[in-house]
C-alpha positions as CSV (number, residue, x, y, z in Angstrom):
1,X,-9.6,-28.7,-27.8
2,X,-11.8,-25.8,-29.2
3,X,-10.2,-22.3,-29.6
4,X,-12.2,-19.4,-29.7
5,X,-12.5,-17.7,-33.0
6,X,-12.2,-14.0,-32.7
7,X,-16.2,-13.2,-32.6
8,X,-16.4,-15.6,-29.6
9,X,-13.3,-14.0,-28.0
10,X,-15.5,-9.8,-28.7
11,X,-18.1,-11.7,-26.9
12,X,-16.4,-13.0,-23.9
13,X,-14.6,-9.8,-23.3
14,X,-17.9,-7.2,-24.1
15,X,-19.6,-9.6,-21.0
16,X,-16.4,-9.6,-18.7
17,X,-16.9,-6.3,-18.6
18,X,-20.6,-6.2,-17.4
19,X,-21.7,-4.6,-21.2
20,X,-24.7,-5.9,-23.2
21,X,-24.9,-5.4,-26.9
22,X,-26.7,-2.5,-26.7
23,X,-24.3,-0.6,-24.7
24,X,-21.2,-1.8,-26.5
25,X,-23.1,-0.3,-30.0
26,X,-23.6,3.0,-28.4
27,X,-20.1,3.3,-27.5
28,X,-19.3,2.6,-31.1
29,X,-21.3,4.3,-32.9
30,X,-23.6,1.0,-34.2
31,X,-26.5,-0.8,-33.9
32,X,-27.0,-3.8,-31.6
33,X,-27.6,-5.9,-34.2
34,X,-24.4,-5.5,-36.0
35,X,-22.7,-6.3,-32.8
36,X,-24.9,-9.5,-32.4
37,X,-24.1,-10.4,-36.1
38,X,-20.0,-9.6,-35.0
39,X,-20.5,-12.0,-32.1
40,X,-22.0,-14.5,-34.4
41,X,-19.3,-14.9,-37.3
42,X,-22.0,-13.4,-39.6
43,X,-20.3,-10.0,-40.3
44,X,-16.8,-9.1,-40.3
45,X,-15.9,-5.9,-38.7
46,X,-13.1,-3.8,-41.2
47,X,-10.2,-3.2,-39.6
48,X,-11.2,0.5,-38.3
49,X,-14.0,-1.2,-36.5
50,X,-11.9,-3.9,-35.2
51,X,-9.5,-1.9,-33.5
52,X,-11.9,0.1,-32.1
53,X,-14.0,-2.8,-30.9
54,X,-10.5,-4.2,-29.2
55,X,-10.4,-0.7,-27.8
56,X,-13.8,-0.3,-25.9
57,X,-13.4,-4.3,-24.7
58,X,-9.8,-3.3,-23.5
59,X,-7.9,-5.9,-25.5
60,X,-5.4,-6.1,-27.8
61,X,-4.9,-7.8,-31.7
62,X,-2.7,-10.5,-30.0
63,X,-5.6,-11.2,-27.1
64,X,-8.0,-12.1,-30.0
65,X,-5.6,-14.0,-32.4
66,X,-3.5,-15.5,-29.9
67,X,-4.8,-19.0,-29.4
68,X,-3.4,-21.7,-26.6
69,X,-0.3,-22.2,-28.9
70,X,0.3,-18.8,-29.1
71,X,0.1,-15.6,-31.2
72,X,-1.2,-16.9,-35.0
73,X,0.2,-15.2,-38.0
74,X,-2.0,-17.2,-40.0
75,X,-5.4,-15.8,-39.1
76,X,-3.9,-12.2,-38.6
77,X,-2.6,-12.6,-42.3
78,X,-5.8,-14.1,-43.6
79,X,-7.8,-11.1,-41.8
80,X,-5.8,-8.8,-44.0
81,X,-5.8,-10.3,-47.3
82,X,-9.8,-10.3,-46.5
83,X,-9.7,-6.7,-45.5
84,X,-7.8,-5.6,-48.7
85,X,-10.7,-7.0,-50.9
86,X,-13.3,-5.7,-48.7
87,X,-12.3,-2.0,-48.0
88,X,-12.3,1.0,-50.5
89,X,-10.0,3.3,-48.6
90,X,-7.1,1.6,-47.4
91,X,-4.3,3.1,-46.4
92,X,-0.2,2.5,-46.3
93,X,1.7,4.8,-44.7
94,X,-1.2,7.6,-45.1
95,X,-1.6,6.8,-48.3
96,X,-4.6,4.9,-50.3
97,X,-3.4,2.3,-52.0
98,X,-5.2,1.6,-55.5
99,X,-6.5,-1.7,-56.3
100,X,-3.5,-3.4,-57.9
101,X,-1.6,-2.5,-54.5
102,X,-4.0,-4.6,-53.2
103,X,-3.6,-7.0,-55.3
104,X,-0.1,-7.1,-54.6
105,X,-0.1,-7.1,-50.8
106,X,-2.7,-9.9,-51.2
107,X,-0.7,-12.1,-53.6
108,X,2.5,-11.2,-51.2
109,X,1.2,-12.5,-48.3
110,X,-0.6,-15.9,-50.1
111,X,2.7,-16.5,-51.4
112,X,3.6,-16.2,-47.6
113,X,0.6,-18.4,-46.2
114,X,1.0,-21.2,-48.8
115,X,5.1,-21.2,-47.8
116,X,5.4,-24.7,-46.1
């Protein structure tokens, strides 16, 4: 059984409700090709832009990770770990953390991933 990856899952709610590309960008703020490249795996929204996607489509992080087993850690950890190489400005509390934060919250939550 295939479950929808989270691109597939910004898809089937922008078209639920009755929204094109186009208009979904111009509620955000982007082009229609970056949501096309969302919808296609082939860019990874950063967290801010995630939310806010979830936001406009009127979902929620558990509606996009959740799969027919239910709500998976795993991809919601991965997403993170990605995030906290990816972004410049990222934030704890209000605070930025600095790169070897990072590095800590990533190595943290490996060591939690590869736990069998």
């Amino acid at each position: 059984m295939h479950t929808e990856s989270y691109w597939e899952k910004f898809k089937s709610a922008r078209i639920k409700r009755g929204l094109t590309q186009a208009q979904l960008a111009e509620k955000l703020g982007y082009s229609p090709s970056t949501i096309g490249m969302y919808e296609q795996g082939r860019r990874i929204p950063n967290c801010y832009t995630f939310l806010e996607i979830c936001k406009v489509l009127g979902i929620t992080t558990q509606d996009v990770f959740a799969d027919n087993k239910g709500f998976n850690v795993d991809q919601v950890l991965k997403y993170i770990i990605d995030s906290l190489k990816r972004e410049k400005n990222v934030r704890l509390n209000g605070i930025v953390l600095g790169e070897q934060e990072k590095n800590n919250i990533s190595y943290v939550l490996k060591l939690i991933l590869n736990k069998k």
